[in-house]
C-alpha positions in Angstrom: -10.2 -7.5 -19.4 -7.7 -6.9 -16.5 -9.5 -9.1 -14.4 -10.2 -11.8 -16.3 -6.2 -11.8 -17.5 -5.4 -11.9 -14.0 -7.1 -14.9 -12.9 -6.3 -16.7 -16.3 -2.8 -16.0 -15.6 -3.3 -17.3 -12.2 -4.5 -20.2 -12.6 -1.6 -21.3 -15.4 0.9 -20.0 -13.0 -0.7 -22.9 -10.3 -0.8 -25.5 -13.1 3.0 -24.5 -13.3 3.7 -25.4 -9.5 4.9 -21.7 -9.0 4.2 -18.1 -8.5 6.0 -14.8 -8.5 3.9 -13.2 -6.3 2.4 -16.0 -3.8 0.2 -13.5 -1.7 -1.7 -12.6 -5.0 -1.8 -16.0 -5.8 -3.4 -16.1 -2.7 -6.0 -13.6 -2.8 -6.5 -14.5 -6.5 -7.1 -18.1 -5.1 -9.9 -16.5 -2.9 -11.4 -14.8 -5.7 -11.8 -17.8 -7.5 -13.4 -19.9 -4.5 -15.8 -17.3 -3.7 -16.8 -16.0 -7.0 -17.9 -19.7 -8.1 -20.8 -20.4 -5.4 -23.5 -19.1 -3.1 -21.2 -18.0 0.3 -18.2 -20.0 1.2 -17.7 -20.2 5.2 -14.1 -19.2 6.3 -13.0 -23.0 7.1 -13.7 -24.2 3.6 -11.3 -21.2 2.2 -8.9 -22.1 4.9 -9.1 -25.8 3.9 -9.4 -25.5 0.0 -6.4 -23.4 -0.5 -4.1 -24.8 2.5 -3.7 -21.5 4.3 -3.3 -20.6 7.6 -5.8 -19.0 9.2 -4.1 -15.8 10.3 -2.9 -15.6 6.7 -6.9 -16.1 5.4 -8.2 -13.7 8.2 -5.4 -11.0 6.2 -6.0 -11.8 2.5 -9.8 -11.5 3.6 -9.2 -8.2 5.3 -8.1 -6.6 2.0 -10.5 -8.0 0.0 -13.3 -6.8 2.3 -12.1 -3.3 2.3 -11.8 -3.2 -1.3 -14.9 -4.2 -2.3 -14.1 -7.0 -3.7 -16.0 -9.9 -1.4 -18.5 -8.9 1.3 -19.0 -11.0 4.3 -22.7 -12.0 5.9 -23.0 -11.3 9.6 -25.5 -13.0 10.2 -24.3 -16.5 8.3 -20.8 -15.5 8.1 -20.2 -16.9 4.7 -18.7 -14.8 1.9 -19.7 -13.5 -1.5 -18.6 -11.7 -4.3 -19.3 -7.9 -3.7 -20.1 -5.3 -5.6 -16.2 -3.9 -6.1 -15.4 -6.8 -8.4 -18.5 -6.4 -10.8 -17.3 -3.0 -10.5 -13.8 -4.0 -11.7 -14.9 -5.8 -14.9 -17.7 -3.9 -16.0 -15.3 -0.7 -16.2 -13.1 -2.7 -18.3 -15.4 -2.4 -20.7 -16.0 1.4 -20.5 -12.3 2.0 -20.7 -12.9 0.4 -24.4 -15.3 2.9 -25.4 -14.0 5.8 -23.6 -10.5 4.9 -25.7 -12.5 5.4 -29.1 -13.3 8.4 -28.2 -9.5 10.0 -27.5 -7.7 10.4 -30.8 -9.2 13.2 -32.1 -9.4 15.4 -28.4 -5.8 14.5 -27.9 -4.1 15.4 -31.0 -5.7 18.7 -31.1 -4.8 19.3 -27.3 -0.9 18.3 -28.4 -1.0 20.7 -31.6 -2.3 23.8 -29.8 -0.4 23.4 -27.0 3.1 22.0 -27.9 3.7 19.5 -25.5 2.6 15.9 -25.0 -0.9 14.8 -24.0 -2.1 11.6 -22.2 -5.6 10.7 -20.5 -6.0 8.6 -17.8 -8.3 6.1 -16.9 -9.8 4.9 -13.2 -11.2 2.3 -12.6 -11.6 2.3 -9.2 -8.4 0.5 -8.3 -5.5 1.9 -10.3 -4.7 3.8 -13.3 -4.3 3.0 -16.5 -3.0 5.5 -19.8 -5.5 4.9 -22.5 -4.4 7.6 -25.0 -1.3 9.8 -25.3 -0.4 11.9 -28.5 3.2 12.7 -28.1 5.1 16.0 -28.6 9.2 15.3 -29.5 10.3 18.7 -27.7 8.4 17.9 -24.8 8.4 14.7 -22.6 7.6 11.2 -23.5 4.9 10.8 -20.3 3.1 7.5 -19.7 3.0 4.5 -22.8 -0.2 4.2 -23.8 -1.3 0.7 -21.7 0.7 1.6 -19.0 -1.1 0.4 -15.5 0.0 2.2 -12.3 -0.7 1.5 -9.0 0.9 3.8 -6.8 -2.0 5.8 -7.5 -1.3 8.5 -5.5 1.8 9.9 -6.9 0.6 11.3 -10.2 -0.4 15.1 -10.9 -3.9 13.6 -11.0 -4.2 11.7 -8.0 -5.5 14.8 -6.3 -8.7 13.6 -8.0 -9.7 10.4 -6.3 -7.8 11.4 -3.0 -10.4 14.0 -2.0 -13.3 11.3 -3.1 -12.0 8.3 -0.7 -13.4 7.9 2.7 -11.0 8.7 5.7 -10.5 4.8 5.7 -9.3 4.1 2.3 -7.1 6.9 2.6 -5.2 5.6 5.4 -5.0 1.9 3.9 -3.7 4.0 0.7 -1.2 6.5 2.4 -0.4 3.7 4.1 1.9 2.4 1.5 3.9 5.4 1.0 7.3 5.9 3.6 6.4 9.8 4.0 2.9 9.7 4.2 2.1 12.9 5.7 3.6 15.1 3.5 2.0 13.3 0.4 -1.4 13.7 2.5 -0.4 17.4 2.6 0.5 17.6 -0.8 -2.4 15.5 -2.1 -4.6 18.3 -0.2 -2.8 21.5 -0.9 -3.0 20.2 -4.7 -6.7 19.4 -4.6 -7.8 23.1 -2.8 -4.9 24.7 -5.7 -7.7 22.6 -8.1 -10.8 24.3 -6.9 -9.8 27.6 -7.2 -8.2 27.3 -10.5 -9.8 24.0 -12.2 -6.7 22.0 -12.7 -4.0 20.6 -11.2 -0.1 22.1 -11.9 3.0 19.6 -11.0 6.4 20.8 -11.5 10.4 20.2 -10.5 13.5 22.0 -11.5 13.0 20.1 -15.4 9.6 19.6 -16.1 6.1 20.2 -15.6 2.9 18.7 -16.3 -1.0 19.8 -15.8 -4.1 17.9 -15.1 -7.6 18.3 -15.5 -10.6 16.0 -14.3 -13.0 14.1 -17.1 -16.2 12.8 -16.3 -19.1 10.9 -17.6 -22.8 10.8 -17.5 -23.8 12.3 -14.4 -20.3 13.5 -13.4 -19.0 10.4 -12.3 -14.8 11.2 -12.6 -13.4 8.5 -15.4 -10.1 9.8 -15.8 -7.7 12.8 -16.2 -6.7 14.2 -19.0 -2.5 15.9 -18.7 -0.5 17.9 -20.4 3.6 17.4 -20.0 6.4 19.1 -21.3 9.4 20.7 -20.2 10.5 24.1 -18.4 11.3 25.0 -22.2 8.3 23.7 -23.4 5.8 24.8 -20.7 7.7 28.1 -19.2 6.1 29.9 -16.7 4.4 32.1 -18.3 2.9 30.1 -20.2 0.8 28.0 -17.9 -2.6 30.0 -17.3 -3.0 29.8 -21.2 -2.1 26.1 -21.6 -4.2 25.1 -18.6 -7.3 27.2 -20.0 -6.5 24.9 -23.4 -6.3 22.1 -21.0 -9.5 22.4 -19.3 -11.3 23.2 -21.9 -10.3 19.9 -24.6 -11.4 17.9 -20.5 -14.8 19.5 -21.1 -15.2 18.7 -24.4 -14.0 14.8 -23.6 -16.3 15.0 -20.7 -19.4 16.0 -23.5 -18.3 13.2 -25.8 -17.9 10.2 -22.9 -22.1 11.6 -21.5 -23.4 8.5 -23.3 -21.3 5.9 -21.9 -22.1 3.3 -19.7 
């Protein structure tokens, strides 16, 4: 699982005596402490991992606002919170939902003609489960991939319009021109409810993106279509995107019983 790799590969990287990332290491450091008791008090993180406590009052910031570790008020110790449960248990849906791709994808890429992916959210980034390629379209994601500029995909329009007003500052915050993605993100997600999927294109290629959901229609993923202007012309999009949308729904039926 992505989380559990992490911290294993933290904790050999600190056996090591070094780090290629040291403010991961930090926060990763933090995990650790508060994950493995009943509430930690902010001086005993301070103390254990050597930090200062600016730097602690930052790392602890993030972690708050992700979910990750929640903070009492009343004793002021921290605990684990419910974002990093969250984290590990939809590790293990990503399994299941990947058993359930071949078949959906492969028939998207052979009625359509162009390369097919689905991708997964877990709440923190994306990840390509599945992908059934087309060798006169575009290659698209590797299945595996991890992305976590999450909001510059053709399916990020998805889990923009679902964050609070908060997390999409923290998260717009990382991008140089973030008003115009915010416009974009917005314009993209309004294009979505009239028509039911998402269309991305530049002078060379395009690519389309429909939402996939599980029991109760909690979102899971996207699935996305990507070819070329040759591939994919013009014309050809309202009958791709109806294919599109349609092989989504099916997914969606087929991912019900997952939890």
């Amino acid at each position: 699982m992505i989380v559990t790799t992490i911290i294993y590969e933290s904790k050999v990287m600190r056996k090591n005596g070094k780090s290629p990332a040291p403010a991961l290491e930090n926060g990763m450091q933090i995990l650790e402490e508060i994950a493995g008791g009943n509430g930690i008090a902010f001086n005993k993180i301070v103390e254990k991992l050597s930090l200062p406590e600016s730097s602690a009052v930052r790392y602890l910031k993030v972690l708050i606002q992700r979910d990750y570790i929640s903070k009492d008020p009343k004793s002021g110790l921290y605990y684990s919170g419910s974002g990093l449960s969250k984290l590990i248990k939809m590790d293990s849906v990503a399994g299941k939902i990947r058993e359930k791709l071949d078949t959906v994808l492969k028939s998207l890429t052979q009625n359509t003609g162009n390369t097919s992916i689905f991708v997964y959210w877990n709440g923190s980034l994306w990840q390509c489960l599945g992908k059934e390629l087309n060798e006169d379209s575009i290659a698209m994601q590797n299945i595996n991939d991890v992305r976590h500029d999450i909001l510059s995909y053709p399916w990020s329009p998805f889990i923009f319009n679902g964050f609070s007003e908060t997390r999409k500052k923290i998260e717009l915050s990382r991008y140089p021109d973030f008003k115009k993605l915010a416009e974009k993100l917005e314009a993209s997600y309004k294009f979505f409810l009239r028509n039911g999927y998402v269309l991305y294109e530049s002078e060379s290629i395009r690519r389309l993106s429909a939402p996939v959901s599980m029991k109760e229609n909690v979102f899971c993923g996207a699935m996305a279509l990507g070819g070329t202007c040759s591939s994919m012309p013009e014309k050809s999009i309202s009958r791709l995107a109806k294919i599109l949308k349609e092989h989504a729904r099916l997914l969606s039926i087929e991912l019900k019983d997952i939890k």
